[in-house]
C-alpha atoms as a printed R data frame, in Angstrom:
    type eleno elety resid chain resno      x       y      z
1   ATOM     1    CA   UNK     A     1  0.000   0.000  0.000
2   ATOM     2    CA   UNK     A     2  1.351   3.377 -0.874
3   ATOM     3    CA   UNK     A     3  1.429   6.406  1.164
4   ATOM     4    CA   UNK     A     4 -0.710   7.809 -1.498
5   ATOM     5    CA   UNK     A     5 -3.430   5.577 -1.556
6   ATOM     6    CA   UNK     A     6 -3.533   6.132  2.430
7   ATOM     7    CA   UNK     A     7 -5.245   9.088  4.214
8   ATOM     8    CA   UNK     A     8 -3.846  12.094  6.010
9   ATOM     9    CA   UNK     A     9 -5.798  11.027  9.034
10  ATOM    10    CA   UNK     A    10 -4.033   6.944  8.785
11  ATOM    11    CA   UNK     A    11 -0.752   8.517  7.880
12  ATOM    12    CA   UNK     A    12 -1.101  11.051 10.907
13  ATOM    13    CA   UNK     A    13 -1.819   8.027 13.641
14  ATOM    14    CA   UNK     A    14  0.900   5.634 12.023
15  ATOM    15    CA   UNK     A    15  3.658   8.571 12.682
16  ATOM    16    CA   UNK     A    16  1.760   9.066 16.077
17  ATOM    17    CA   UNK     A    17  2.361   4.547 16.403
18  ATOM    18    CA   UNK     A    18  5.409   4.715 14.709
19  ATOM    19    CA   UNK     A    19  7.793   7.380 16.925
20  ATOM    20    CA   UNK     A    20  5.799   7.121 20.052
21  ATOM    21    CA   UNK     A    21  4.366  10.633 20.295
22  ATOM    22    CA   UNK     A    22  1.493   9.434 22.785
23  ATOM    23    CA   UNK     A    23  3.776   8.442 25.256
24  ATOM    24    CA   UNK     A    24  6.390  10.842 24.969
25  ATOM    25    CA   UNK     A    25  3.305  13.861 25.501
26  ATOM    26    CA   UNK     A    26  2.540  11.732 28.711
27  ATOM    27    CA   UNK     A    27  5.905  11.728 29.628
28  ATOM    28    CA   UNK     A    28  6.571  15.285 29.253
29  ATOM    29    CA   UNK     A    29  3.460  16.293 31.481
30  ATOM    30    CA   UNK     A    30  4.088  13.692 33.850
31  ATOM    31    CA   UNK     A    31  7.482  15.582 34.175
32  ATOM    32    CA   UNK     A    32  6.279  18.803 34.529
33  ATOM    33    CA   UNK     A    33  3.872  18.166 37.558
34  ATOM    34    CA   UNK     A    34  7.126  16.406 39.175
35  ATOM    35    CA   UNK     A    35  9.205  19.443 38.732
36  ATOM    36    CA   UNK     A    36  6.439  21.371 39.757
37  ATOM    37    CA   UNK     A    37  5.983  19.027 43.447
38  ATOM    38    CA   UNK     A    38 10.142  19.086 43.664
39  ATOM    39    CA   UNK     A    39 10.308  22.862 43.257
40  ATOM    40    CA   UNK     A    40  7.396  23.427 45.922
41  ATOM    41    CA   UNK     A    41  9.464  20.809 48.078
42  ATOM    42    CA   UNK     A    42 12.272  22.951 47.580
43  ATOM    43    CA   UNK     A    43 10.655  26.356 48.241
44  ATOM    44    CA   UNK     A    44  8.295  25.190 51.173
45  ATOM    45    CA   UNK     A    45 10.319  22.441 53.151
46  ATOM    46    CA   UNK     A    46 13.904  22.698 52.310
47  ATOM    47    CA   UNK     A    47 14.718  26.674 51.750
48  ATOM    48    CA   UNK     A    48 13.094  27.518 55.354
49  ATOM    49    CA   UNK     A    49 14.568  24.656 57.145
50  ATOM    50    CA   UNK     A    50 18.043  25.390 56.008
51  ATOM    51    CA   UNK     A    51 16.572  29.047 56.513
52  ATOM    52    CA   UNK     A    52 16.834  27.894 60.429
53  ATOM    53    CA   UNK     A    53 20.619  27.423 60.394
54  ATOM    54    CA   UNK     A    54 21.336  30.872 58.280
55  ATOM    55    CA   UNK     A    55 20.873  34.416 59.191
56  ATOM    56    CA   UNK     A    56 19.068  35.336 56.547
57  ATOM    57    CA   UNK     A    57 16.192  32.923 57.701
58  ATOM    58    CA   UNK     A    58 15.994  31.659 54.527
59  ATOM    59    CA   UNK     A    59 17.991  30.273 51.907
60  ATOM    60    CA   UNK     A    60 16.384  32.339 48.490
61  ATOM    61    CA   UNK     A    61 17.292  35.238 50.739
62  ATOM    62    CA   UNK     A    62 20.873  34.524 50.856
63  ATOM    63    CA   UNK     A    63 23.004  37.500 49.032
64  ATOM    64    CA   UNK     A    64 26.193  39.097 49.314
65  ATOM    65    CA   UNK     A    65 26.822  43.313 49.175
66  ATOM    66    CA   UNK     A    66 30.017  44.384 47.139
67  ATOM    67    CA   UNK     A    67 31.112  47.771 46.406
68  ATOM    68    CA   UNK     A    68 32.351  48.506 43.329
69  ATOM    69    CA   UNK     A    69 35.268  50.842 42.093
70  ATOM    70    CA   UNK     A    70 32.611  54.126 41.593
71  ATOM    71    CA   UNK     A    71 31.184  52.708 45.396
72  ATOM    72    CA   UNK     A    72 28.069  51.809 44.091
73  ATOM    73    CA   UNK     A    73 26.836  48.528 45.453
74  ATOM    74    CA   UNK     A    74 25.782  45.406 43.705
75  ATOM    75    CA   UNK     A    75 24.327  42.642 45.394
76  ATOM    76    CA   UNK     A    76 24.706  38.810 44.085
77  ATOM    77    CA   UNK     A    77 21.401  36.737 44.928
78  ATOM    78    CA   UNK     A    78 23.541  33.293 45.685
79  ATOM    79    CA   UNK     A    79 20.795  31.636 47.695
80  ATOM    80    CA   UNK     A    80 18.700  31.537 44.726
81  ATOM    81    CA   UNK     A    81 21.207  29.941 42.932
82  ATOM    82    CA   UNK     A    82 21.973  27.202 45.752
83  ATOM    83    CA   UNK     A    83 18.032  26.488 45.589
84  ATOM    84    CA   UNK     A    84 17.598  25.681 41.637
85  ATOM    85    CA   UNK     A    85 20.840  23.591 42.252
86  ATOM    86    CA   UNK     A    86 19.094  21.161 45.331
87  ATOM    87    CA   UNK     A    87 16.097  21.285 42.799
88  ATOM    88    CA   UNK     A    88 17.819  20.041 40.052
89  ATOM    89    CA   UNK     A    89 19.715  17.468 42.316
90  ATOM    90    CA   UNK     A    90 16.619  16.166 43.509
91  ATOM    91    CA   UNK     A    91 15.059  15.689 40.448
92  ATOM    92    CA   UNK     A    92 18.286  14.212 39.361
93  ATOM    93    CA   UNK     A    93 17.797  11.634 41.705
94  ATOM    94    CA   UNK     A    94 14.158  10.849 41.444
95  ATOM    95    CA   UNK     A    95 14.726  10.646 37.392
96  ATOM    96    CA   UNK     A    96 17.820   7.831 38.614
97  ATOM    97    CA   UNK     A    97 16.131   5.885 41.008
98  ATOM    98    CA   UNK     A    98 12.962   5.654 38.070
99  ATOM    99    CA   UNK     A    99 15.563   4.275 35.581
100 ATOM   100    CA   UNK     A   100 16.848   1.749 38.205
101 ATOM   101    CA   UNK     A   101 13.684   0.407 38.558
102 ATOM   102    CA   UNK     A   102 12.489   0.532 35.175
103 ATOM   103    CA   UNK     A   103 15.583  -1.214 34.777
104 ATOM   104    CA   UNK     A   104 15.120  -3.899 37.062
105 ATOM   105    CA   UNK     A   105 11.969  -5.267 35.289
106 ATOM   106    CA   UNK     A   106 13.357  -4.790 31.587
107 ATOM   107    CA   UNK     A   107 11.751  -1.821 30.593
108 ATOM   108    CA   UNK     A   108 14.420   0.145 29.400
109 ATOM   109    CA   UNK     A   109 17.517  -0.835 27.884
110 ATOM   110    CA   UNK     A   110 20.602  -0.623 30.129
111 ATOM   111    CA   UNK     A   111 22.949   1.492 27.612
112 ATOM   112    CA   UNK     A   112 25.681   1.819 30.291
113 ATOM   113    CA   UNK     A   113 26.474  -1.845 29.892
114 ATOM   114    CA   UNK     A   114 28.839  -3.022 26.669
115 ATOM   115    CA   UNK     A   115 26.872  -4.846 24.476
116 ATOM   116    CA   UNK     A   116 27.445  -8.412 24.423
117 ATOM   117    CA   UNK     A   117 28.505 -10.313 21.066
């Protein structure tokens, strides 16, 4: 059967089959309401209890003051930086532990492995 003789509509839902758009979409919003529970982790639980050991009180309010040359002062937001990094390490981690376990049952390929002749 050609691609001519099919329609728009079949050729549309093979290349939907064929490169695995469905589940790729489900993936992709799955991932976004993850990142969306880590970051609120981050902000709510993690920046205010770290807040407890630091002056500041809280970690996105972490900054340093530095005078320039002309004495004008610029001030580097740091603790903003240090909370997108735990964010990222955490999700980090949660996308690991997934693959080990989608692992463990065969569901993805282990590509770290050499491939055996």
């Amino acid at each position: 059967m050609s691609n001519n003789s099919r329609s728009f509509t079949q050729q549309f839902f093979d290349f939907l089959k064929t490169f695995g758009i469905i589940g790729l979409a489900i993936a992709f919003v799955i991932g976004l309401a993850a990142s969306k529970l880590v970051t609120s982790f981050v902000q709510d639980i993690v920046n205010p209890t770290v807040g407890l050991f630091l002056p500041a009180g809280d970690l996105q309010k972490m900054s340093a003051n530095v005078t320039n040359i002309s004495g004008a002062t610029s001030q580097f937001k740091y603790g903003d930086l240090v909370a997108n990094i735990i964010d990222f390490l955490i999700i980090a981690l949660i996308v690991f532990i997934a693959y080990k376990l989608l692992k463990r049952y065969k569901l993805v390929e282990d590509k770290t492995e050499p491939e055996s002749k």
